[in-house]
C-alpha positions, 0 to 999 in steps of 0.5 A: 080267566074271563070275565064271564068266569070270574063272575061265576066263581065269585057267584058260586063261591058266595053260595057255598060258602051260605050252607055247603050241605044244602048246596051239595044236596041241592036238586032241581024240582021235577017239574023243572028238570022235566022242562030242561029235558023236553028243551034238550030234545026240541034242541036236538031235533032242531025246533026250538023257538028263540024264547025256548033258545033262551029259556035254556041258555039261562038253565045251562047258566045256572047249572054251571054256577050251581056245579061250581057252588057244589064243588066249592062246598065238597071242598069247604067240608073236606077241609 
């Protein structure tokens, strides 16, 4: 496991663990998913700007901790 892994699962961990419903329920706004979308498809037609390159990167980063926290909440209730 890496590190950058390992800090994830703690992450993700600590948030499920604060209310696993509201963690599994959790969806990002509109307007924000709009924004991803849009960086999706300047990304797949090559023209994204490097703030734009690190605007998304930060998103992909919060969407796998937030998948993990959700996860690890599924797992808190079944239990």
């Amino acid at each position: 496991m890496t590190k950058e892994s390992f800090e994830y699962d703690e992450l993700s961990d600590f948030i499920a663990k604060m209310n696993p419903k509201k963690v599994i329920n959790f969806k990002p706004s509109t307007s924000n998913q709009q924004r991803v979308d849009a960086l999706f498809i300047k990304q797949k037609e090559e023209m994204l700007f490097l703030e734009e390159k690190s605007e998304l990167e930060q998103y992909l980063i919060i969407n796998r901790i937030i998948g993990l926290a959700k996860a690890r909440a599924i797992k808190m209730l079944e239990e």
